[in-house]
N, C-alpha and C positions, 0 to 999 in steps of 0.2 A: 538496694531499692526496696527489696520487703520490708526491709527495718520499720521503711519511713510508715507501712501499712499497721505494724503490730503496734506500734509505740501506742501508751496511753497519755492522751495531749492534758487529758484533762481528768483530776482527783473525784473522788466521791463524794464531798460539798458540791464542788462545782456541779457535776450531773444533777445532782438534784434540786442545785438553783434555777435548772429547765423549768423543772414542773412546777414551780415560785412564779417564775419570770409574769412580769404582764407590762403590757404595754401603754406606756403613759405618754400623750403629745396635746402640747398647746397650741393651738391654730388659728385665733382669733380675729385674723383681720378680716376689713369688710370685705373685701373678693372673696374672702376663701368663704365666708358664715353666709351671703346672699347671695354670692353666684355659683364657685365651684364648689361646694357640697353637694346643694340644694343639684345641682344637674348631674352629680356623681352617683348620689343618691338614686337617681331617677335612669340614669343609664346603668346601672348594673342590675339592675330587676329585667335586664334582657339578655344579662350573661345566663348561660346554663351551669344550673348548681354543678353538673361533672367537670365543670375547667377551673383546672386548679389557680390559684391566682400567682403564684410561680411564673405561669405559661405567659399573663398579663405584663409581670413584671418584666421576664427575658423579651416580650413581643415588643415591649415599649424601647428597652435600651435597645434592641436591632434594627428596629425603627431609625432612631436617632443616629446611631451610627452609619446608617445606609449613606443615608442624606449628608453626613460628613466626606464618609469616600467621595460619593457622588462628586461632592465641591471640590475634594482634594484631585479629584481626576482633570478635573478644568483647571482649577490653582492650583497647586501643588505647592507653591511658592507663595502664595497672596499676591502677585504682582498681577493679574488679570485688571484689574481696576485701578491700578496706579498710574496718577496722572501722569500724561507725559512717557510713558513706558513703549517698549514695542510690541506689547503684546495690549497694550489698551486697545487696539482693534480687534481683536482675537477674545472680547469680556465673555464672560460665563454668559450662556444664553439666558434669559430672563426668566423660562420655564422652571428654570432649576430654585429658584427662591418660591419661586407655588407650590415646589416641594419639599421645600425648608419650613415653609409655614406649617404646609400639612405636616410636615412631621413631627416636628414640634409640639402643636396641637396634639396629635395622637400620644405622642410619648408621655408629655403631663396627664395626659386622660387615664391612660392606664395605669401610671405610676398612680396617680390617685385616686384608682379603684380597683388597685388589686389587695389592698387592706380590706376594704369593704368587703369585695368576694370572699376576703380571708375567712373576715366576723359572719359573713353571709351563710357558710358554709361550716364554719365551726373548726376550721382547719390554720387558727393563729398562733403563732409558735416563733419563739428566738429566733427561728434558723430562717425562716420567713422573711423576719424583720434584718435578716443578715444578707441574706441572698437581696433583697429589696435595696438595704442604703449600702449593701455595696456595689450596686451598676449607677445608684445615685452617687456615690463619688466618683467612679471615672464615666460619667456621663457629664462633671463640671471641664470637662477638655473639649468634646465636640460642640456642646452650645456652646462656648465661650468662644472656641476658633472660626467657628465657620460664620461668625456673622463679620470676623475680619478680611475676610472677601469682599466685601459688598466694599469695604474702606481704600483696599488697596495701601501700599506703603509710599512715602515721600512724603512730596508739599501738598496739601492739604488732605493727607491721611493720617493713617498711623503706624507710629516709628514698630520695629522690631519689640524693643525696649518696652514703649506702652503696653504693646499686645502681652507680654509677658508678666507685668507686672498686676495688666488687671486679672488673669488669669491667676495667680497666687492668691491674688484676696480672694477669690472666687474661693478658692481651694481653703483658703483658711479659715474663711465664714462656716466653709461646711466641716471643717473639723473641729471650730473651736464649739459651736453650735453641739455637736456629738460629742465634744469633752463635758460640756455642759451637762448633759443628760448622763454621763458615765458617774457623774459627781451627784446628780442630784435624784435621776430616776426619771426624770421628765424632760422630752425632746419640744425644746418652744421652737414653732417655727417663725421667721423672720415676715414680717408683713410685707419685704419686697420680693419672696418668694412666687406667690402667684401671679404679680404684678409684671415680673421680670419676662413669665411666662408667655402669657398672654402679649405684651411687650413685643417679644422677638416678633409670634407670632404677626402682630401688625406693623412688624419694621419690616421682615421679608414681603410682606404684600405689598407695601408701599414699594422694593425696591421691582418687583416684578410688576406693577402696575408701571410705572416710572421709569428712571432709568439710575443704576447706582451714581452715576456721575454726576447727578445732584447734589452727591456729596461734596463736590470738590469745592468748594466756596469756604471763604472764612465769615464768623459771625461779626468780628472785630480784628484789627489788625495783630497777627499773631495768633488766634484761637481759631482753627478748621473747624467746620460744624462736623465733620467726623470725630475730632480729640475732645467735644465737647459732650459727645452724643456718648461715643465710648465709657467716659471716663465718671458720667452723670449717669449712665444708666448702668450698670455696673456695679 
């Protein structure tokens, strides 16, 4: 086990490609250039210069994960909201989507302002931007699962199979997106990025103002407004 401590991972280019590194991202859509900047901006002039933006980025994914057990404690299975089930009387109470929203919410916020703290404070570095997008990829599992609670599986939900598949492209956008930037230097992000965000956000409120069993309708014969919602918003 010591071995694994002494070994050198990495050559004397490499080390010094650290003190090179800089961090290039294109963000151009209009949510991110008039709304969330422009308010990211303006809430981190109330973080204190002493919090590292590390602390922001693990507060954010802990966040996000809370709020997934939480749901998996009620669902465990997704069947909570599936029509026709025996547990559709037993659905996740509705308090629990006000704190899917909120969390939500806070997770994007901090994720996209612990760079800012980073540059705020002079503390931006590789290891930053590593510790950062890697709780951004396996942070693409609990957003992408726990809104298929609200769906439940069967007739007019969604199949096993769907939930799976759109959870891949999730995973693939955000890696082919970082292959991108490994090739070229520059991390473009996708304009349905903040969009998706905000999204959940007002799809959990709706289903905790509501009831998720709104969902259960189809738009056209054959198409659930759940497989329609999933598979369009996604």
């Amino acid at each position: 086990m010591s071995t694994i401590f002494r070994t050198k991972y990495l050559n004397e280019q490499q080390l010094e490609g650290f003190n090179k590194y800089k961090y290039a991202c294109i963000d151009n859509s209009p949510i991110s250039v008039y709304i969330s900047h422009p308010f990211w901006n303006w809430i981190v002039e109330f973080y204190p210069r002493w919090l590292p933006p590390n602390v922001l980025t693990l507060g954010g994914f802990l966040i996000l994960i809370s709020s997934f057990i939480l749901v998996s404690i009620y669902d465990y299975n997704f069947n909570s909201n599936t029509f026709g089930s025996k547990q559709e009387e037993e659905t996740i109470p509705n308090w629990i989507w006000l704190i899917c929203s909120i969390a939500t919410f806070l997770a994007h916020l901090l994720d996209g302002t612990d760079g800012k703290q980073a540059r705020r404070t002079g503390s931006c570095g590789p290891t930053g931007e590593l510790f950062d997008h890697g709780f951004d990829s396996w942070s693409t599992v609990p957003l992408t699962l726990t809104i298929f609670s609200i769906f439940g599986r069967g007739e007019y939900s969604i199949s096993p199979y769907t939930m799976l598949c759109v959870l891949i492209s999730v995973q693939l956008v955000f890696i082919c997106s970082h292959w991108e930037k490994y090739n070229t230097g520059v991390l473009f992000l996708s304009w349905g990025y903040d969009a998706s965000q905000y999204g959940l956000c007002i799809f959990y409120l709706f289903a905790f103002f509501a009831n998720p069993k709104i969902f259960h309708s189809n738009l056209v014969d054959g198409l659930s407004l759940a497989y329609f919602i999933a598979t369009t918003f996604f």
